[in-house]
Z-matrix of the N, CA and C atoms (Angstrom, degrees):
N
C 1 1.443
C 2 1.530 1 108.62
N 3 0.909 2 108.44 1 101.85
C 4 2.153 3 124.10 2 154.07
C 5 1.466 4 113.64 3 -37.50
N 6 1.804 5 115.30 4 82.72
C 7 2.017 6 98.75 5 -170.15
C 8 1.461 7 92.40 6 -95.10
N 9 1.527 8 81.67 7 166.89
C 10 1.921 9 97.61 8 -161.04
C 11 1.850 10 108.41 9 -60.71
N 12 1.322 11 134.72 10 162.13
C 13 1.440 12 129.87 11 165.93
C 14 1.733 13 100.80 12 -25.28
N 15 1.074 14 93.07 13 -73.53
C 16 1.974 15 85.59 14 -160.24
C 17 1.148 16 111.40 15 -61.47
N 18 1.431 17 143.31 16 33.16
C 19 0.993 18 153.15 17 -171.56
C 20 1.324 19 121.53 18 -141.76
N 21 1.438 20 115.96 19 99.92
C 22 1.529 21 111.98 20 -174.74
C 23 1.526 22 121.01 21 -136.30
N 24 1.416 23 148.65 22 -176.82
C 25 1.083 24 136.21 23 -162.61
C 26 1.831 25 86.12 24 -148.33
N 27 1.296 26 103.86 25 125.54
C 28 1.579 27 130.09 26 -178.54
C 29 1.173 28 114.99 27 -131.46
N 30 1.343 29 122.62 28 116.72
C 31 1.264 30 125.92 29 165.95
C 32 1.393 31 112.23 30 47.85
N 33 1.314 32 135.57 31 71.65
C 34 1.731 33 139.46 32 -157.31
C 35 1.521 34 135.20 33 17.44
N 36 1.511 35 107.62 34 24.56
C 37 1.321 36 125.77 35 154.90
C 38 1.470 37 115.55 36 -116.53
N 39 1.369 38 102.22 37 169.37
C 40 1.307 39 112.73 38 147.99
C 41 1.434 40 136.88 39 -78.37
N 42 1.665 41 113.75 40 143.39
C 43 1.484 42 95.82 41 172.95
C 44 1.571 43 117.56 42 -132.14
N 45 1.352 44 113.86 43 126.20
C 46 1.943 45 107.81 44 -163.31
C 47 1.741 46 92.11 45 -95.99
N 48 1.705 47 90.74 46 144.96
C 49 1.525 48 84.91 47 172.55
C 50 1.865 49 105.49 48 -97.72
N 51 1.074 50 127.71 49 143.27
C 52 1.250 51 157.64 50 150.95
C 53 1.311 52 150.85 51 -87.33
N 54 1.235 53 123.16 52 79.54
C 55 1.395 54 137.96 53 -125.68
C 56 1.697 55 108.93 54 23.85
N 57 1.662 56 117.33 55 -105.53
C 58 1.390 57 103.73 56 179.09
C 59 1.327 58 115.88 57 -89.31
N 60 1.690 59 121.71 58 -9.79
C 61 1.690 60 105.37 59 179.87
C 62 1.791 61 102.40 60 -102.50
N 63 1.633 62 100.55 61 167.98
C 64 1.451 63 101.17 62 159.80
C 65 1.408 64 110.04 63 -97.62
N 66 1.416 65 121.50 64 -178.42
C 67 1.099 66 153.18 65 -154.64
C 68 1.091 67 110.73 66 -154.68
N 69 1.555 68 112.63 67 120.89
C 70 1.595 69 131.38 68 161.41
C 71 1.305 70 92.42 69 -72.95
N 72 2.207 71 87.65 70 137.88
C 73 1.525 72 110.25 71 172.18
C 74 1.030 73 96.89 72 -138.06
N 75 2.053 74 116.87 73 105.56
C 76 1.033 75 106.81 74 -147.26
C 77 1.981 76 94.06 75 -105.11
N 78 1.114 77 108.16 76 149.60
C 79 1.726 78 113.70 77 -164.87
C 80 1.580 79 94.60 78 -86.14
N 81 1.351 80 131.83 79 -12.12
C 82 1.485 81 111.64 80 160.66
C 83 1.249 82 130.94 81 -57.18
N 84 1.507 83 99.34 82 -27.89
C 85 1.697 84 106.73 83 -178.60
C 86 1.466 85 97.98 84 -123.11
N 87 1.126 86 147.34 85 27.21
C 88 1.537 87 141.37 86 153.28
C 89 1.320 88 116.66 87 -134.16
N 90 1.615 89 126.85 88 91.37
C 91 1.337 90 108.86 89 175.01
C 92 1.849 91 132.57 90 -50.27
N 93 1.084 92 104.71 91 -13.33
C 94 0.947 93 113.42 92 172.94
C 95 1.627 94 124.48 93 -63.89
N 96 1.008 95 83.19 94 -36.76
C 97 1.858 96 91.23 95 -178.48
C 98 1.554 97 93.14 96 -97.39
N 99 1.225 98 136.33 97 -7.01
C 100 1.745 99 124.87 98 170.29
C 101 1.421 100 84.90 99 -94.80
N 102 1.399 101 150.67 100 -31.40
C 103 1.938 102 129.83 101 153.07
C 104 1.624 103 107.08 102 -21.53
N 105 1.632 104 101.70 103 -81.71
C 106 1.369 105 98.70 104 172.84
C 107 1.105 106 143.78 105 -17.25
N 108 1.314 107 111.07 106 -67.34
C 109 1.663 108 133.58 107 -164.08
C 110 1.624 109 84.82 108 -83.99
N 111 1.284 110 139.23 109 -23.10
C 112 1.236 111 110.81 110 -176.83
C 113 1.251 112 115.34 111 -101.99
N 114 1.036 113 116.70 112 25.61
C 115 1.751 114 138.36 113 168.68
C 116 1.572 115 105.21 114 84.30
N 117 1.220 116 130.48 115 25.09
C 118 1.271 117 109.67 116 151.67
C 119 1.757 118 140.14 117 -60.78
N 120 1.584 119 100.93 118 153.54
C 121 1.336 120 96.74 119 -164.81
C 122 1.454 121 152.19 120 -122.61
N 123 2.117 122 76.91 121 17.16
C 124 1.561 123 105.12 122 146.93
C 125 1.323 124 130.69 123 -85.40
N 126 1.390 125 113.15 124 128.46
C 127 1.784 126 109.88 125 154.66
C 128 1.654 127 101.86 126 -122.12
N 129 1.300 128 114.08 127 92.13
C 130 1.901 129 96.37 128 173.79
C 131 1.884 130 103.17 129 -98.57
N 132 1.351 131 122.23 130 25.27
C 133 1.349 132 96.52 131 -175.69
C 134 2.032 133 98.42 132 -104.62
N 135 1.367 134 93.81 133 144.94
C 136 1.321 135 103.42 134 -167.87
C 137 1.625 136 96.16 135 -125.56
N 138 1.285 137 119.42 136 177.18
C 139 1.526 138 143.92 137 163.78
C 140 1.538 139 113.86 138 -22.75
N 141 1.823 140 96.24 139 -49.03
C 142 1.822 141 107.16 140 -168.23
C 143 1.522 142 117.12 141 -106.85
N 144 1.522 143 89.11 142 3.50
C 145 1.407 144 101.39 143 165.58
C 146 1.565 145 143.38 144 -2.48
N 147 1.468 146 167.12 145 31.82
C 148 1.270 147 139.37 146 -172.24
C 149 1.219 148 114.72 147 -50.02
N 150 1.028 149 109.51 148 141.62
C 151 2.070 150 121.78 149 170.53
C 152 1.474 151 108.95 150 -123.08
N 153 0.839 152 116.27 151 133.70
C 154 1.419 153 133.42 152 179.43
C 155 1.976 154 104.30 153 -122.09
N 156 1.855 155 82.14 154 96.07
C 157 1.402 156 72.82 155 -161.46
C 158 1.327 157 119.05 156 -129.26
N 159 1.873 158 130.86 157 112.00
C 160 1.384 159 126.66 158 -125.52
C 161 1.946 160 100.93 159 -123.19
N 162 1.321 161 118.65 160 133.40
C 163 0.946 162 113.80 161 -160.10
C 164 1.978 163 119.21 162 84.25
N 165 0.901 164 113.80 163 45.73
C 166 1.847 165 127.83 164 -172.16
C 167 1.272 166 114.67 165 -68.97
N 168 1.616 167 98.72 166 -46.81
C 169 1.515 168 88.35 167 149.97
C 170 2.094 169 88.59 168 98.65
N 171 1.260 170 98.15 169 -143.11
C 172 1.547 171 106.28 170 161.45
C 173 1.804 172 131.30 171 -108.50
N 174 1.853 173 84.82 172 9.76
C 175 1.196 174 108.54 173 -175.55
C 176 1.539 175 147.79 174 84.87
N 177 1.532 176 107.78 175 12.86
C 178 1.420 177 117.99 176 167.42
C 179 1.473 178 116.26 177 -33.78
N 180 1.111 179 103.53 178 -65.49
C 181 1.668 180 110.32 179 -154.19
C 182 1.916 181 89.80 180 -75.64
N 183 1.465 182 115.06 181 -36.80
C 184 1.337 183 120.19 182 -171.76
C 185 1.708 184 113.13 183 -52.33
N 186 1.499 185 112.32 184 -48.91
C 187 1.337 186 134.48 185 168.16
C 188 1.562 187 111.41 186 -33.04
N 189 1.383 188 111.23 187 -60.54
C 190 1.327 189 127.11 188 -173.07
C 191 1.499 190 111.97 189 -67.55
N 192 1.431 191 124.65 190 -48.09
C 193 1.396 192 124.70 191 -169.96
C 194 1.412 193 83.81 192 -77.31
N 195 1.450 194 138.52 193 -69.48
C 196 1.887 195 107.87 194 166.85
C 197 1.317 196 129.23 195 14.55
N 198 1.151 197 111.87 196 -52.50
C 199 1.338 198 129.57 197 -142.73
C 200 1.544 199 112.42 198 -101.42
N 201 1.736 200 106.00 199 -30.26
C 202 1.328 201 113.79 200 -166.75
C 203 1.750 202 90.51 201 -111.87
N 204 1.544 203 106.76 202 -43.67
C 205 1.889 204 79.91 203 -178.60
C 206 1.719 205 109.08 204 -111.99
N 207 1.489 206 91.48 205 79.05
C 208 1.940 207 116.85 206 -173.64
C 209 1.416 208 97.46 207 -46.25
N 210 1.302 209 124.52 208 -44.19
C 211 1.860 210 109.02 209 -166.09
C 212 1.388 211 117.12 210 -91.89
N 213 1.464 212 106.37 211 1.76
C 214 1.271 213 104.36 212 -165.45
C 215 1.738 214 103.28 213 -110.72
N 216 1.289 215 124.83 214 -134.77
C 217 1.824 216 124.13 215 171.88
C 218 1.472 217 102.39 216 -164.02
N 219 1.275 218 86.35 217 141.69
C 220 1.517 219 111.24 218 159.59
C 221 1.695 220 122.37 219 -75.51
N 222 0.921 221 124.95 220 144.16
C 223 1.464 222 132.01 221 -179.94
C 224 1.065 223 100.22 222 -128.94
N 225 2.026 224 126.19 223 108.92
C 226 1.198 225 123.37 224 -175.12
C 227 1.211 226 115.70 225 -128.22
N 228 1.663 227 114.67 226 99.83
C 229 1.418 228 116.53 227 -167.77
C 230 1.784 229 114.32 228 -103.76
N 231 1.447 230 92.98 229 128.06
C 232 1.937 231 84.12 230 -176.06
C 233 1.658 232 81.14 231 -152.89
N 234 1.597 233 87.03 232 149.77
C 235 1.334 234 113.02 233 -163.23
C 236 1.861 235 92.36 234 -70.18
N 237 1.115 236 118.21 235 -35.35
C 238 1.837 237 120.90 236 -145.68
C 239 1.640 238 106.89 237 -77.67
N 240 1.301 239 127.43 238 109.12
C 241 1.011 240 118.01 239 154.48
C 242 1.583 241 153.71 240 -17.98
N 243 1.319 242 99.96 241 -53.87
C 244 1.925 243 141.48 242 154.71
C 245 1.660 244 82.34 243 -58.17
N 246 1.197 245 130.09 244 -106.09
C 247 1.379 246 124.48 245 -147.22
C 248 2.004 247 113.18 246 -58.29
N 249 1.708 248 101.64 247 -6.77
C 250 1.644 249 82.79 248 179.71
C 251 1.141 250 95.15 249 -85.97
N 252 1.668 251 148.44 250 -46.18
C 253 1.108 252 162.00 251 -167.34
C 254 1.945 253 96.24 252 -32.69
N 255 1.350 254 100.08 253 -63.85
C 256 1.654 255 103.36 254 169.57
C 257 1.105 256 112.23 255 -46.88
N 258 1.296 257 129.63 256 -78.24
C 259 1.448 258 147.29 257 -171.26
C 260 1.593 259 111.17 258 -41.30
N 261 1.365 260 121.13 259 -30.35
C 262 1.348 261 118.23 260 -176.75
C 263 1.980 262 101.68 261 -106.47
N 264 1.107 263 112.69 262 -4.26
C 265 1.788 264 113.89 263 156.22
C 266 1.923 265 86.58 264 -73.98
N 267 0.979 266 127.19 265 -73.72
C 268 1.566 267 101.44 266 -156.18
C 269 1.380 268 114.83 267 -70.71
N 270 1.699 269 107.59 268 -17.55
C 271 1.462 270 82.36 269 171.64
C 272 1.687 271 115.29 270 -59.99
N 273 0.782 272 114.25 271 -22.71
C 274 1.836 273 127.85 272 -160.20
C 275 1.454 274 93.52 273 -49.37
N 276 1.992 275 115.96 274 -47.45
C 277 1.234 276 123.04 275 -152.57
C 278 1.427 277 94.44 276 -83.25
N 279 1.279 278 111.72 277 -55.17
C 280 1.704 279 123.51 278 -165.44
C 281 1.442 280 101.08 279 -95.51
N 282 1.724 281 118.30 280 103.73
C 283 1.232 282 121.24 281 -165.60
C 284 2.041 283 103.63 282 -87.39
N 285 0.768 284 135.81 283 24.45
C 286 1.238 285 127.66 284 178.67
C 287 2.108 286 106.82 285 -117.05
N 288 1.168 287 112.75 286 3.99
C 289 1.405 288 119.54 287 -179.42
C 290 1.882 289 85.24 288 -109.23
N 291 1.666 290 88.82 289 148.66
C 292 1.413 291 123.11 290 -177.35
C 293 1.415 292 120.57 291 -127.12
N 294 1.318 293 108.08 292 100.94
C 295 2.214 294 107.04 293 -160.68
C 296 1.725 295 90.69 294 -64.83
N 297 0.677 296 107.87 295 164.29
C 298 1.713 297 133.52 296 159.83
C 299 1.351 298 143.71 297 -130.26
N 300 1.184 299 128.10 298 35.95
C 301 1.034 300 125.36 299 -162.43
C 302 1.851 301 134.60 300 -52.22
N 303 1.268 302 100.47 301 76.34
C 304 1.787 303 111.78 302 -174.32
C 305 1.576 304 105.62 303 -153.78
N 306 1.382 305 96.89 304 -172.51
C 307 1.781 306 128.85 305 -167.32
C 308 1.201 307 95.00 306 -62.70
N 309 1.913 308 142.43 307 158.93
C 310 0.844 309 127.26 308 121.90
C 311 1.477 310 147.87 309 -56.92
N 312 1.821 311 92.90 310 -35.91
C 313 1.615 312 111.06 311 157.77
C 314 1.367 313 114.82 312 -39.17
N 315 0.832 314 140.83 313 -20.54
C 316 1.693 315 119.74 314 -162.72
C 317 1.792 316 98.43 315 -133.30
N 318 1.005 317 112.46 316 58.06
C 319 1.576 318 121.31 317 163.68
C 320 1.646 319 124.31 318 -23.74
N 321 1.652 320 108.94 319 -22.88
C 322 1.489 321 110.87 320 -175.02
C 323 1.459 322 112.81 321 -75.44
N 324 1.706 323 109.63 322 -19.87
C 325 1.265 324 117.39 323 -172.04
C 326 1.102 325 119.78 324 -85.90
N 327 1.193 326 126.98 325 -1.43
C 328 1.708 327 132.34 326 -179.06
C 329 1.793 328 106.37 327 -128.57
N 330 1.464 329 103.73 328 21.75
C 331 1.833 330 101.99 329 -157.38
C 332 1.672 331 89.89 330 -88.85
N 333 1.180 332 114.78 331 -12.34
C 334 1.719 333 125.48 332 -164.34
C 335 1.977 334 92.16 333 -77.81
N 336 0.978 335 107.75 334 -47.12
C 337 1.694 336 113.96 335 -174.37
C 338 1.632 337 103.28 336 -82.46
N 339 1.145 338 92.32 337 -36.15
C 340 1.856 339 103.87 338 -171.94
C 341 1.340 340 111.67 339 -57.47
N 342 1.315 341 106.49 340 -37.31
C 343 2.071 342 107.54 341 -142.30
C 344 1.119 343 113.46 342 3.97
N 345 1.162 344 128.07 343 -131.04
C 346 1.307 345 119.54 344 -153.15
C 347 2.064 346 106.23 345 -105.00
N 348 1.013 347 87.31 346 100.50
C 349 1.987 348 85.00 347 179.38
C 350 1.390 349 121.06 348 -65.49
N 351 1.570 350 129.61 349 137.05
C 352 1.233 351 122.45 350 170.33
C 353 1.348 352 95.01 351 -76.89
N 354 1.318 353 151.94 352 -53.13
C 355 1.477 354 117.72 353 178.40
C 356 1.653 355 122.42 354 -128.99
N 357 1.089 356 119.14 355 161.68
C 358 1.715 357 111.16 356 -167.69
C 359 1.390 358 94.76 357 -98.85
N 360 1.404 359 125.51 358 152.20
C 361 1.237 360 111.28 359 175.05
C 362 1.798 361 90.19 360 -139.00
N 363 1.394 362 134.20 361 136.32
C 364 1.715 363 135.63 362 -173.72
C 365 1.245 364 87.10 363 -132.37
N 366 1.694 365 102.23 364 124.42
C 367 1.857 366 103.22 365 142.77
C 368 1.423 367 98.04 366 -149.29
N 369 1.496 368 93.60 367 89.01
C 370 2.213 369 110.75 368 169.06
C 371 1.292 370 102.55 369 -121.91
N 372 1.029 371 108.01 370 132.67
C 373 1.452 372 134.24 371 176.40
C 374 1.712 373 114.29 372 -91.45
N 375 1.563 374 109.08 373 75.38
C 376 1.457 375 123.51 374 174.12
C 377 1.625 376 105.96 375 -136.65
N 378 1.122 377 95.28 376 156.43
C 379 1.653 378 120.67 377 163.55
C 380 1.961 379 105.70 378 -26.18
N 381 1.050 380 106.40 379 -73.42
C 382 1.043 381 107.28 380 -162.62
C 383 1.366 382 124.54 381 -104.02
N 384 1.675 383 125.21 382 26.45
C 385 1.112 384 155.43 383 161.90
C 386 1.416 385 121.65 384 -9.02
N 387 1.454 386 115.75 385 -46.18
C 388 1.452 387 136.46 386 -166.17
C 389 2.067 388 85.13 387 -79.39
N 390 1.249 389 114.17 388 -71.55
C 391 1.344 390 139.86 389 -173.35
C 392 1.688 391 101.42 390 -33.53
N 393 1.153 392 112.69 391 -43.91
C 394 1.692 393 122.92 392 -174.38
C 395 1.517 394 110.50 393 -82.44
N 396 1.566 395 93.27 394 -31.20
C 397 2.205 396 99.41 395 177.19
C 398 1.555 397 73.84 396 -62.07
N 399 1.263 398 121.40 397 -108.51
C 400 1.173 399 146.97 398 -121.67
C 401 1.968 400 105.29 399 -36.66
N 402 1.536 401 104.00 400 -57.69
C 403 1.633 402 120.58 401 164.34
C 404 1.522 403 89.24 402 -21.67
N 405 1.437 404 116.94 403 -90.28
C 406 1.726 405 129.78 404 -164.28
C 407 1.364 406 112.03 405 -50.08
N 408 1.557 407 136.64 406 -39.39
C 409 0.931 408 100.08 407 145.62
C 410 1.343 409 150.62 408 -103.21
N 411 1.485 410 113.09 409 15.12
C 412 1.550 411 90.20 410 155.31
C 413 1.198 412 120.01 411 -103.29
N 414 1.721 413 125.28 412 32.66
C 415 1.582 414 132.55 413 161.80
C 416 1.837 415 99.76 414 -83.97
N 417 1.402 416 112.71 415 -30.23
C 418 1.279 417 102.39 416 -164.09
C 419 1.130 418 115.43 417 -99.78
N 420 1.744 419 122.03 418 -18.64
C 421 1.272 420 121.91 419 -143.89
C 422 1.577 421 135.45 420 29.58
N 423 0.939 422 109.39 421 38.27
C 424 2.038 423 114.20 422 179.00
C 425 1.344 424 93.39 423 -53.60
N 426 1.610 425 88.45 424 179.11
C 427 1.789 426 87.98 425 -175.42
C 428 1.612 427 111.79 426 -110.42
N 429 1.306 428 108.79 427 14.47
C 430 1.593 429 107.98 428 -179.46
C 431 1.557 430 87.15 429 -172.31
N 432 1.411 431 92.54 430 157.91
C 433 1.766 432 100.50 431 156.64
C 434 1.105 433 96.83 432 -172.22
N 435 1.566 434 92.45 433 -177.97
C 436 1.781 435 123.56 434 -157.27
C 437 1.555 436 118.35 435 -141.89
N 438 1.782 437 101.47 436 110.20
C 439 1.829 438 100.60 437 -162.77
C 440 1.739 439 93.52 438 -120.35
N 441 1.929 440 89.66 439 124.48
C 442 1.130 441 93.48 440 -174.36
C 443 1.451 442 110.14 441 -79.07
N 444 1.488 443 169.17 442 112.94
C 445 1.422 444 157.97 443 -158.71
C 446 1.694 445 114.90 444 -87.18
N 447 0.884 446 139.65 445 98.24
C 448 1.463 447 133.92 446 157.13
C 449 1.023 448 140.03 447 -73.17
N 450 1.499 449 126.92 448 71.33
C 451 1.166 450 127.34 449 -144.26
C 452 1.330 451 117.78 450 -43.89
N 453 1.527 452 110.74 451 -61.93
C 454 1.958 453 136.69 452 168.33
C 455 1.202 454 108.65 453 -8.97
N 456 1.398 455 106.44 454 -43.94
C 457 1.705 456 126.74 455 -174.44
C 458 1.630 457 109.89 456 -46.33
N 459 1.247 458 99.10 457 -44.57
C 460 1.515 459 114.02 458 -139.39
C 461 1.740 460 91.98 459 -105.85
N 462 1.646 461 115.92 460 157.35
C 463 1.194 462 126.07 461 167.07
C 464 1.753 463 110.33 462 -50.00
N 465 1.276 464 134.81 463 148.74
C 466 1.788 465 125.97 464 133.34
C 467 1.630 466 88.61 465 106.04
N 468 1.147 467 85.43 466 -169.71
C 469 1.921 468 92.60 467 -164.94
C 470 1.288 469 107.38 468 -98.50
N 471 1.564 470 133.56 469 177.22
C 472 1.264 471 116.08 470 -151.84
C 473 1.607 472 97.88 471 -100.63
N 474 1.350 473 125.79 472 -20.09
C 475 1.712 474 104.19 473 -174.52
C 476 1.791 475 94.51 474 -84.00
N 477 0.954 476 124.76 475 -35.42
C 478 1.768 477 110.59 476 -175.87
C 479 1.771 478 111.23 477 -69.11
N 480 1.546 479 110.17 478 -11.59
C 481 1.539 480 121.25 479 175.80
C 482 1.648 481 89.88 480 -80.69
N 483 1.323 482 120.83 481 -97.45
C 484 0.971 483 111.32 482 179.23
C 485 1.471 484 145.37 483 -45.80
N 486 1.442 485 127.76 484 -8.66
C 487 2.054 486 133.80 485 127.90
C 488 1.807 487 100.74 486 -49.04
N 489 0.786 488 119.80 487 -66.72
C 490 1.502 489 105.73 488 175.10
C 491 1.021 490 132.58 489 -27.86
N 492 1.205 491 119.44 490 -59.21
C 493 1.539 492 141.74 491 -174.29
C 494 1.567 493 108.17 492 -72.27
N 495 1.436 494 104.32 493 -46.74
C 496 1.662 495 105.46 494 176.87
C 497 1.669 496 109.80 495 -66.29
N 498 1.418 497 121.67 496 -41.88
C 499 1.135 498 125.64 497 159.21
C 500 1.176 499 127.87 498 -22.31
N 501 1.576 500 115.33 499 -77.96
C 502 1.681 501 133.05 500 177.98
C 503 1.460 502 97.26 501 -56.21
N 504 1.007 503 141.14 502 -33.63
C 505 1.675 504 117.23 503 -156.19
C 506 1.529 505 99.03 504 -115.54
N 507 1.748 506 120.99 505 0.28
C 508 1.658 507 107.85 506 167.71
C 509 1.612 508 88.25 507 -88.86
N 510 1.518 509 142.49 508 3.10
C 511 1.157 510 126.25 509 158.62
C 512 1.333 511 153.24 510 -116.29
N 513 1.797 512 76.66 511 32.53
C 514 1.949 513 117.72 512 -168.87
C 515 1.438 514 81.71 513 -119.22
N 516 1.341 515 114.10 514 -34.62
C 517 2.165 516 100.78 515 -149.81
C 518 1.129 517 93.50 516 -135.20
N 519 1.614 518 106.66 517 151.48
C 520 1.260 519 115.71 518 -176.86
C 521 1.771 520 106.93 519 -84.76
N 522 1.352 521 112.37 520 -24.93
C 523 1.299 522 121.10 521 -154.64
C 524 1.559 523 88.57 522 -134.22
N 525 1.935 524 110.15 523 118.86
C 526 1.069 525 125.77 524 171.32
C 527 1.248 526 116.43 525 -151.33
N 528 2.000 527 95.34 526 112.95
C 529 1.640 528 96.85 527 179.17
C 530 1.512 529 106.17 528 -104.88
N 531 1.271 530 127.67 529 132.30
C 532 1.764 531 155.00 530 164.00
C 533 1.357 532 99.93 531 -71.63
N 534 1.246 533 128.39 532 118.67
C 535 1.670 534 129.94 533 153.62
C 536 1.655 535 104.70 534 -129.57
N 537 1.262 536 120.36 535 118.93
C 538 1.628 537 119.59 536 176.99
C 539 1.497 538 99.18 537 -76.92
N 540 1.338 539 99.46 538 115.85
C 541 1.456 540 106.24 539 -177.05
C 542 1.716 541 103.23 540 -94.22
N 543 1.410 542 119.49 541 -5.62
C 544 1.664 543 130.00 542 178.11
C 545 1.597 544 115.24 543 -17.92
N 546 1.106 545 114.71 544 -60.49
C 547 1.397 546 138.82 545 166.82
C 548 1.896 547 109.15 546 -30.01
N 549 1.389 548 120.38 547 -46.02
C 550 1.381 549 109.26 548 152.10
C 551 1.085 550 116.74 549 -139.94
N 552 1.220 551 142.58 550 80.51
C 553 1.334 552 154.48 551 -167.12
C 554 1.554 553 105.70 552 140.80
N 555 1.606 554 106.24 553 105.61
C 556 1.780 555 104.67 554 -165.05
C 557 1.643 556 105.51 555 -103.42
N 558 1.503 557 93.27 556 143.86
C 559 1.491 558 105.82 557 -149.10
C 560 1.523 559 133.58 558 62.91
N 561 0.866 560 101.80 559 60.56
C 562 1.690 561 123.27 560 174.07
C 563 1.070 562 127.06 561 -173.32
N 564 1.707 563 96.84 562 147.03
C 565 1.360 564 101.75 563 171.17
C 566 1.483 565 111.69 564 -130.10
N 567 1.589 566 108.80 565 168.09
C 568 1.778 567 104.20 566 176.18
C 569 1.423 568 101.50 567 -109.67
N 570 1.926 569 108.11 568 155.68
C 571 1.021 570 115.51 569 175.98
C 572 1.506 571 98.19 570 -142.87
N 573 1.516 572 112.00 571 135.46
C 574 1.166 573 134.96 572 -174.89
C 575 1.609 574 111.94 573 -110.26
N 576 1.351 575 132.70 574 115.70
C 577 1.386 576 141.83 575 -147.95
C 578 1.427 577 100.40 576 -134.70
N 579 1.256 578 103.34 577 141.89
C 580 1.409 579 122.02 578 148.10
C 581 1.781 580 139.45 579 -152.74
């Protein structure tokens, strides 16, 4: 994968540039940037970006795509009270992210902020994780997305969890990339869809 100028890989992180300095993006705490570093070989987020982006958390990884698709918005839906409270201090700073505070299950309730996302991006740690990607995207139709997997989450051991999971979605998607992101983020893997 070819990452954009402000985007570079240093010493086993990532580094975003930011007006004149860069920024460590460190892949212990952003699966997204352990995608990267683990040779995945999508990047579709650009400048005009929408993200539809579920599980935000307190917003690490949210902060950063801020940063890279500036004209466009983040949509950051997480169930946790405690973590929206965070998430809506940075939205305050970084005006193109949108807190959400709701379910992932129920996609109709955030579709008003959502409209239509160019890409979905999930990293929630529930039972039925795979079941909630799939709902979102075919409620939204985006044009790519990105499912982070937690195995721990899930019933059974982690390689018959994860054959499972690769299973169901080479027979949802035509296009499915596997990167074991294990290496920094334990028990998981990323999957890149289209």
């Amino acid at each position: 994968m070819k990452l954009p100028n402000n985007l570079r890989k240093k010493r086993g992180f990532l580094e975003l540039k930011y007006g004149k300095y860069w920024v460590a993006w460190n892949p212990y705490h952003s699966k997204l940037a352990a995608y990267v570093l683990g040779k995945g070989n999508h990047w579709p987020f650009a400048k005009e970006s929408t993200v539809l982006y579920l599980g935000a958390a307190e917003g690490n990884t949210v902060s950063f795509l801020s940063k890279i698709c500036i004209e466009g918005r983040i949509v950051g839906v997480d169930i946790s009270p405690t973590a929206m409270a965070e998430l809506i201090v940075l939205a305050e700073k970084e005006k193109n992210i949108i807190p959400f505070l709701g379910d992932a299950h129920f996609p109709r309730t955030y579709q008003p902020h959502a409209n239509i996302p160019d890409i979905l991006y999930q990293d929630i740690a529930q039972r039925d994780q795979l079941d909630v990607f799939i709902r979102n995207y075919l409620f939204f139709k985006p044009k790519c997305g990105f499912l982070m997997i937690k195995s721990r989450s899930m019933p059974g051991k982690d390689e018959d969890i994860f054959d499972t999971v690769e299973n169901k979605l080479k027979t949802e998607f035509n296009n499915v990339e596997i990167i074991d992101i294990r290496k920094w983020a334990k028990g998981h893997k990323a999957y890149y869809v289209q």
